[in-house]
N, C-alpha and C positions, 0 to 999 in steps of 0.2 A: 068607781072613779072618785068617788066624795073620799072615800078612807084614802086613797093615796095622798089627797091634796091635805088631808089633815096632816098628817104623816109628814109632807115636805112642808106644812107652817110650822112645825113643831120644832121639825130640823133647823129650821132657819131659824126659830125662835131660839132653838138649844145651843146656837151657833152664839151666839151673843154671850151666851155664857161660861160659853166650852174653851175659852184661851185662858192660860196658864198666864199670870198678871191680873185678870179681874181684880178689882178691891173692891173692898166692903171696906174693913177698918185697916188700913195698913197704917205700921209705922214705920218713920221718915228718918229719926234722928240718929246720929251714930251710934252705933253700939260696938263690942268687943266682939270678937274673932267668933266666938261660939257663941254667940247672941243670934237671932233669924233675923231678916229685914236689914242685911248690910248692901253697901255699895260699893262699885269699885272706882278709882280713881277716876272712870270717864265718865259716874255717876250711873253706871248700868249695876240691876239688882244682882247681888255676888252669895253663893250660897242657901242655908236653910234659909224658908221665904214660910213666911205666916201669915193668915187675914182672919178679921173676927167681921161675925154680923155686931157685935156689942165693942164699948167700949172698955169695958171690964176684961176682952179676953176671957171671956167664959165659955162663947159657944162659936167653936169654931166653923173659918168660910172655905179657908183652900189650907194644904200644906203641899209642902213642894221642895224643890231645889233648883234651882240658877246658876250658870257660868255664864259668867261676862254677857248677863242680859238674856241668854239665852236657857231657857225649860230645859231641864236633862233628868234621866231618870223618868218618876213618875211622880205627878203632882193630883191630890186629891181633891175632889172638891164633896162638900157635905151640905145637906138639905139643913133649914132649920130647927127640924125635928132632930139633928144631932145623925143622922144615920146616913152612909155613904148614896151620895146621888150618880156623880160619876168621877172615869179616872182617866188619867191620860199617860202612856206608860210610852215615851221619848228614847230615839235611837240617833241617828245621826241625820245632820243635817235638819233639825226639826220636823221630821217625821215622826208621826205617832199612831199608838191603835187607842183611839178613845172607847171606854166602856161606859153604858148606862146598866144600871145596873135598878132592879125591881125590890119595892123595902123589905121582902121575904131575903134578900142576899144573891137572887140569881140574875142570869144576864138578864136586860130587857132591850139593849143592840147595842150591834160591835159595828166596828168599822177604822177605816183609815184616813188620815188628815196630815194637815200639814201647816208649821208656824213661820209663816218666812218672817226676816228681818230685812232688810237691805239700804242701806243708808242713809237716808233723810227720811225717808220715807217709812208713815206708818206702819207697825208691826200686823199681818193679816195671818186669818186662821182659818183654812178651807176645809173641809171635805172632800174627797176624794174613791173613784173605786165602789165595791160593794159595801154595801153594811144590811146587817143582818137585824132583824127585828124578831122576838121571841116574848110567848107570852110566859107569866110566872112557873108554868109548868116545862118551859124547857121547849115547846114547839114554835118551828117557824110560822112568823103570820105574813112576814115581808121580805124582800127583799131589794133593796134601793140603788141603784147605781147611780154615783154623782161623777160630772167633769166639770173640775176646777171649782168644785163649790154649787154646780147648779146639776140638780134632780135630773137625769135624761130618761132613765127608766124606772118604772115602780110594780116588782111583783107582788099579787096580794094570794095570801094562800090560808085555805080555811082546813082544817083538821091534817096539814099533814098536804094536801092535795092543793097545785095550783089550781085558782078561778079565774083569775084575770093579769093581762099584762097592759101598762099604757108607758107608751113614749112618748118622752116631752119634748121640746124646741123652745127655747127660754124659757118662759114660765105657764108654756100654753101645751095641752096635748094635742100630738097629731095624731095618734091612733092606739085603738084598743082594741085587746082580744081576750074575748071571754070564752072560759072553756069548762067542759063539766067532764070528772070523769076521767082527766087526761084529754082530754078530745077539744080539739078547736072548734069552738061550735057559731062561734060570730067577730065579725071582724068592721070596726066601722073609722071611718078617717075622718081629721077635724081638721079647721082653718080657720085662725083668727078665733077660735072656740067655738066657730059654728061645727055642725055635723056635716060632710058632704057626699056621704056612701054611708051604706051597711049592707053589709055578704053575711047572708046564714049560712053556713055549712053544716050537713045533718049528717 
């Protein structure tokens, strides 16, 4: 249960960082057609889009692309160490499959989001669906399914084999099943975070 909830503060933490627009160092002021960091007439970011942790532009924060305000394609973002952290590769309608990716080069979780825009109203970036969690060697350790942004279930799996399943209910679990072996071997239910059952099955 501990590793899931780290797992979903991590997410939520990751979420913070994970929309296409974060800055670090952007710039503001007009530039030429093939310059990064333009805008369009209604002041929404228009094409190549660039951020720096530095003011030098030496160590880049995101690269990217923009229509009329809106992520298209796929925008990168990079750790300070200069090395790819994660990516977010844009289809229609702001939909996207975000990658985190591990400093060896491989996945470290995939999944699906989404960047709404809608009028006055602040730009939001959810979560969505399953996402996968993989450790540097390419195995699954997780599996997560988010609605609309919030955790509802979290598989946790050790060598290849599931151990445990918990479902959530806003930010609280209602129940957990631990299993060894393939085999469902305990099932216990929560409320408010207390415990209010537990089933052994042998």
């Amino acid at each position: 249960m501990h590793l899931s909830k780290l797992v979903a503060t991590l997410g939520g933490t990751l979420l913070l960082s994970a929309c296409a627009g974060s800055q670090a160092t952007t710039r503001h002021q007009p530039r030429g057609f093939w310059q990064p960091n333009r805008f369009d007439r209604q002041g929404r970011e228009q094409g190549r889009w660039r951020t720096y942790y530095d003011s030098a532009d030496a160590q880049p924060f995101t690269a990217g692309r923009y229509r009329h305000g809106r992520p298209v394609r796929t925008f990168r973002y990079y750790a300070p160490t200069g090395q790819l952290d994660h990516s977010e590769r844009y289809r229609r309608e702001g939909f996207c499959e975000v990658t985190y990716w591990h400093p060896g080069g491989k996945v470290a979780q995939r999944g699906p989001a989404q960047w709404v825009t809608s009028g006055d109203k602040p730009a939001r970036f959810f979560w969505y669906g399953e996402w996968k969690t993989c450790d540097p060697d390419g195995q699954t350790t997780g599996v997560h399914t988010y609605t609309d942004g919030t955790l509802t279930r979290a598989e946790t799996y050790e060598q290849g084999q599931l151990i445990q399943v918990e479902t959530y209910r806003g930010n609280n679990v209602t129940r957990t099943e631990t299993y060894s072996a393939g085999k469902l071997i305990k099932v216990e239910t929560f409320e408010k975070g207390l415990r209010t059952s537990t089933t052994k099955s042998l």
